[in-house]
C-alpha positions in Angstrom: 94.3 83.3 118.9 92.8 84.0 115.7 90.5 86.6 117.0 93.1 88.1 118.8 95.3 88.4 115.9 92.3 90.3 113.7 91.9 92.9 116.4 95.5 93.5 116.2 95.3 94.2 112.7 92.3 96.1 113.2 94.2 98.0 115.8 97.2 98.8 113.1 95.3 99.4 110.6 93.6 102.6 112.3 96.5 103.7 113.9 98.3 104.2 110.5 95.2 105.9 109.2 95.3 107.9 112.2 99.1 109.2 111.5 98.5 109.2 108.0 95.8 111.8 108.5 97.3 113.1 111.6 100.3 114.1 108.6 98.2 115.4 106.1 96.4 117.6 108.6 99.8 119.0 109.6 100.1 119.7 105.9 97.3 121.8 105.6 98.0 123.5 108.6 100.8 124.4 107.2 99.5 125.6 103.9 98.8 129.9 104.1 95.1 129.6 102.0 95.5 133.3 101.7 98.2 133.4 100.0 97.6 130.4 98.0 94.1 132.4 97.3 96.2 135.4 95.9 98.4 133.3 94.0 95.9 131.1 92.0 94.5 134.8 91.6 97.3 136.2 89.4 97.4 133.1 87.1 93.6 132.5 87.2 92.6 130.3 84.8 95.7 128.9 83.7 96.3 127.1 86.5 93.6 124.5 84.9 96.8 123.4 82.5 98.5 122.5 85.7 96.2 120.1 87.1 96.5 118.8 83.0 99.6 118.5 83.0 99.4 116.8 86.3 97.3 114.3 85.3 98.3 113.6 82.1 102.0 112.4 83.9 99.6 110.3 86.5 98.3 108.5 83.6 101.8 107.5 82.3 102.7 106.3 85.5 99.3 104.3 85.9 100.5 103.3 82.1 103.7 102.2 83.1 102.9 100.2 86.0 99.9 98.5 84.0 102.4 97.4 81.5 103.6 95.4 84.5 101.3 93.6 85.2 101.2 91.2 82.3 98.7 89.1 80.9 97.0 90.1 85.1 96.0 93.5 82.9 92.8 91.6 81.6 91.6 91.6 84.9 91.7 95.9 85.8 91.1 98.5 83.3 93.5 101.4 83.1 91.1 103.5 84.2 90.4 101.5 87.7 94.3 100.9 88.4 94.8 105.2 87.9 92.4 105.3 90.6 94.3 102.9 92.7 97.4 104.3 91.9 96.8 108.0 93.0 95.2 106.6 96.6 98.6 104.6 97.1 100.7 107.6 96.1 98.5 109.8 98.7 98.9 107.5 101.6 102.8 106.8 100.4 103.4 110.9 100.6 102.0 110.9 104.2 102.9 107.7 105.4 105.7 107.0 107.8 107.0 104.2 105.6 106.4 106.7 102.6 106.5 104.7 99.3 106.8 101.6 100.9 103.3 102.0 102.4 101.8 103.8 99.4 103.1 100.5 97.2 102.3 97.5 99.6 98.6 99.4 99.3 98.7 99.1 95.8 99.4 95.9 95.9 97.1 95.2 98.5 94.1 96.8 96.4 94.6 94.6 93.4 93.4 91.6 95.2 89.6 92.4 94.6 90.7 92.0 91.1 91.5 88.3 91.2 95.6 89.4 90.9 97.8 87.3 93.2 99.5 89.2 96.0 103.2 87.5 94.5 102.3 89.2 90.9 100.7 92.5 92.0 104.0 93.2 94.4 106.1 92.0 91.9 104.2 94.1 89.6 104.4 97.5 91.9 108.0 96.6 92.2 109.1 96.4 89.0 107.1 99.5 88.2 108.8 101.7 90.8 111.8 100.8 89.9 111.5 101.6 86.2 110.3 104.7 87.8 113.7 105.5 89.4 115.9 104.5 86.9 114.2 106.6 84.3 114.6 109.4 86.6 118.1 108.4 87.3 118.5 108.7 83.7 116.9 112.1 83.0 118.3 113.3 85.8 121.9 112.7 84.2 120.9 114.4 81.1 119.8 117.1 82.9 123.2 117.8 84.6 124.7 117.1 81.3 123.2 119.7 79.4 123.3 122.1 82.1 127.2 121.8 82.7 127.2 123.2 79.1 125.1 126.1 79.3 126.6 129.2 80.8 124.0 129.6 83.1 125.3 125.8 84.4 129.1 126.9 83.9 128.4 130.0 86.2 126.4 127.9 89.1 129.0 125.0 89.0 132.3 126.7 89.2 132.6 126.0 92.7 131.1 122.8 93.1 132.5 121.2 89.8 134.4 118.3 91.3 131.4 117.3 93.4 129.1 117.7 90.7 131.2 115.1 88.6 131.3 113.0 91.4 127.9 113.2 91.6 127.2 112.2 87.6 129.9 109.5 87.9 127.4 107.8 90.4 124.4 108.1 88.6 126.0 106.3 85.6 127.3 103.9 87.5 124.3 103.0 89.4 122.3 103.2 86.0 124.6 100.7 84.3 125.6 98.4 87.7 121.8 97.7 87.9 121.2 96.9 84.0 124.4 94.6 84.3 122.6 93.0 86.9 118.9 92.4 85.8 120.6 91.3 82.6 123.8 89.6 83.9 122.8 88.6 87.4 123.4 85.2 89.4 120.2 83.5 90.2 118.4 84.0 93.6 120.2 83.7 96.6 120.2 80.3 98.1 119.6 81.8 101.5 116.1 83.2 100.1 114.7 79.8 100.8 115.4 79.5 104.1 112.8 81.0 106.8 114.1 83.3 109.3 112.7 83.5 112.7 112.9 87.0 113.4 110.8 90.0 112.5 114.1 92.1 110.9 115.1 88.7 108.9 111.7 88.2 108.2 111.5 91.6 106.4 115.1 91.5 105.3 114.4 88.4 103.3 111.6 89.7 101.8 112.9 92.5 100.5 115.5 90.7 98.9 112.5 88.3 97.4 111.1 91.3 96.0 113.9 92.5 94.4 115.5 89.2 92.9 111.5 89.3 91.2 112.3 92.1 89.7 115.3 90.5 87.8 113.2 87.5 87.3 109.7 89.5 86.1 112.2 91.1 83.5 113.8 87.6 82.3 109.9 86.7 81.9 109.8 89.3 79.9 111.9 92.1 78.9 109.6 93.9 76.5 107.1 95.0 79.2 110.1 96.2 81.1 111.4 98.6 78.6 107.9 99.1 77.5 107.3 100.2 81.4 110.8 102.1 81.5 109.5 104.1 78.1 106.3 104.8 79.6 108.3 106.2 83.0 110.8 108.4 81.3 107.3 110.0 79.7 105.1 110.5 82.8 108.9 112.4 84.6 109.1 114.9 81.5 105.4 115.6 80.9 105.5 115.8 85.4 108.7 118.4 84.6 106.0 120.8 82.4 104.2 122.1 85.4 107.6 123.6 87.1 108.4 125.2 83.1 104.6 126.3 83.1 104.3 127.9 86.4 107.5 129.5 85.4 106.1 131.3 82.5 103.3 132.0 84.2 104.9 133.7 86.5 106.8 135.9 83.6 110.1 134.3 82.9 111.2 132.7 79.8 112.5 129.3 80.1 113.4 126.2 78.2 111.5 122.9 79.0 114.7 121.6 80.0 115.2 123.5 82.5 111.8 122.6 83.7 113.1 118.9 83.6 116.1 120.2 85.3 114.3 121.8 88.3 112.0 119.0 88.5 114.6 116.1 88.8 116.5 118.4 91.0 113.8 118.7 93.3 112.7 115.5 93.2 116.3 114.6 95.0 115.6 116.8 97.8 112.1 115.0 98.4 113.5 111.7 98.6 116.0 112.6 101.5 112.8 114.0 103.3 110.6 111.5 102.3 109.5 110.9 106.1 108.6 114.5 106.6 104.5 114.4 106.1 104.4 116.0 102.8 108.0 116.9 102.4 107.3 120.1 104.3 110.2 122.4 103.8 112.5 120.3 101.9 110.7 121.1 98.8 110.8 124.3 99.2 114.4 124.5 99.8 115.0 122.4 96.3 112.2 124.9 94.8 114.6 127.4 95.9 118.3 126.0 95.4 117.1 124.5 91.6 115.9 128.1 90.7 119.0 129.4 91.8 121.2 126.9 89.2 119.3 128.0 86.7 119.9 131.6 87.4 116.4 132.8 89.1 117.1 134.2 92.4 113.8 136.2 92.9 112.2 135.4 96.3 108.7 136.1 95.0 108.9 133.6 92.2 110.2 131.0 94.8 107.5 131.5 96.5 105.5 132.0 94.0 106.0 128.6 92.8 106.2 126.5 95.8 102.7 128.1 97.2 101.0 126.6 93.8 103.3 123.0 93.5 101.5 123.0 96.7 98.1 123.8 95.7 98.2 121.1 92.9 98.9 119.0 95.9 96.2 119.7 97.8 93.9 119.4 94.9 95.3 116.2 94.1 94.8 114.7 98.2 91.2 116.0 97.7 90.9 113.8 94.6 92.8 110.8 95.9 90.4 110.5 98.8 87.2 110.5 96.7 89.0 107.7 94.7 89.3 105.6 97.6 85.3 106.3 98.7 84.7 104.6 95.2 87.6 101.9 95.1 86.1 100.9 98.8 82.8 101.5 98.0 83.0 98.5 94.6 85.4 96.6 97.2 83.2 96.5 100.5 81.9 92.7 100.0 85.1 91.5 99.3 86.5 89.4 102.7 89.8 90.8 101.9 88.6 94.6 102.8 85.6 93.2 105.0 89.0 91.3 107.5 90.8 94.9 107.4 94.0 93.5 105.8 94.5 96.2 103.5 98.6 97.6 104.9 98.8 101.9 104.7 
């Protein structure tokens, strides 16, 4: 039984590799090198201060997610758990599950590193979501400051009650969730029972993971808004490559609106984020975000989504040499040796 049950994870295991690739293939596929060629061309070598800027929001967001980790950060440098990060964000872009996937590898990966599977996913949890709420946040200044420029008054004349609508949520999701981490019941009693099914099964661990979240921050609330800090950082240094290509391409723009387009876009992403790569939807928030902010050019939109996309490409290249080396240190450990590692 045993036996049969390691096949079948060895079975899994290379069928999600298999679609993960399969995904990222159809990504490249998809990619016109030609024009990507002509593009990286007109800004030359300025598009070095992309991949910068790039990886300068990566390392906040390994940053942020360290800080979660506790008194478990003596164990992983900052360095090793960047490296870790950007594998599980590659297989989380072109996984089925999307960042679900990308996390539970994360997690996954710390075990090497002596880190409990409860702490590393409670960890990776409480990371991602100081992740979204900071984005939640910036996102609502954005729309804030953009309803008072007249650019913003222009584009929202005929969406206006929507677009309230739309900022009344944010802040109340923003402060429904604080109330809660800080105001919350305790777990739900029902957490302790066991379901039987596969859907309960996954139903109640979700739940689990989230009530840690509360519970990680009751543990300690200082590493929380620490991580939160470190969050809002790696979205608005992230927001200077859409300002920079932008420039680049010969229009003058605010960082803010750089913020704007990216926490725009980033909204479009997320209601995609099953499509391998976000093929298409990106490019239609590239487009819809340019147009707010009163850039209607069809060569600049594609301009800019032909080199977001090369930064991603160049980023999927690096994220697989990452995980040669994470599996290469890793290979005598009997966690990777079983195959339990989840993409």
């Amino acid at each position: 039984m045993g036996q049969q049950l390691r096949i079948n994870k060895k079975t899994i295991k290379l069928i999600l590799i298999l679609v993960i690739l399969g995904f990222i293939t159809v990504f490249i596929l998809n990619t016109d090198f030609s024009a990507t060629k002509e593009e990286l061309n007109k800004i030359n070598y300025k598009f070095v201060y992309l991949i910068a800027v790039t990886f300068l929001a990566y390392f906040f967001g390994t940053w942020s997610w360290y800080t979660c980790l506790a008194d478990d950060r003596k164990k992983i440098s900052l360095f090793r758990l960047f490296m870790i990060r950007q594998v599980g964000e590659t297989v989380g872009q072109f996984n089925p599950t999307s960042i679900l996937g990308g996390d539970l590898l994360k997690a996954e990966m710390l075990k090497p590193y002596e880190i409990s599977k409860e702490k590393a996913l409670s960890a990776v949890a409480t990371s991602r979501i100081t992740l979204v709420l900071s984005q939640i946040l910036l996102l609502l200044l954005a729309c804030l400051w953009l309803s008072n420029t007249q650019i913003g008054i222009a584009a929202l004349q005929n969406i206006r009650i929507p677009f309230y609508i739309f900022i009344a949520l944010l802040i109340f999701i923003n402060f429904a969730f604080f109330y809660w981490l800080i105001f919350g019941e305790s777990t739900p009693e029902r957490l302790t029972k066991n379901p039987k099914s596969f859907i309960g099964k996954l139903k109640s661990k979700i739940i689990q993971l989230i009530f840690n979240i509360r519970t990680a921050y009751r543990a300690n609330p200082k590493s929380f808004w620490y991580s939160y800090l470190l969050a809002g950082i790696h979205w608005i240094i992230g927001s200077l490559e859409f300002y920079l290509i932008i420039i680049f391409l010969g229009y003058h723009i605010l960082p803010m609106h750089g913020l704007l387009l990216d926490m725009g876009i980033i909204v479009f992403k997320s209601a995609a984020a099953f499509v391998p790569g976000q093929l298409g939807f990106e490019e239609l928030g590239n487009k819809m975000m340019l147009q707010i902010i009163g850039i209607t050019s069809a060569s600049v939109w594609i301009s800019a989504s032909i080199l977001r996309r090369t930064r991603q490409l160049f980023w999927i290249a690096v994220g697989f040499i990452l995980y040669l080396f994470i599996k290469k240190d890793s290979k005598n450990t009997a966690t990777l040796q079983n195959g339990n590692i989840i993409c």
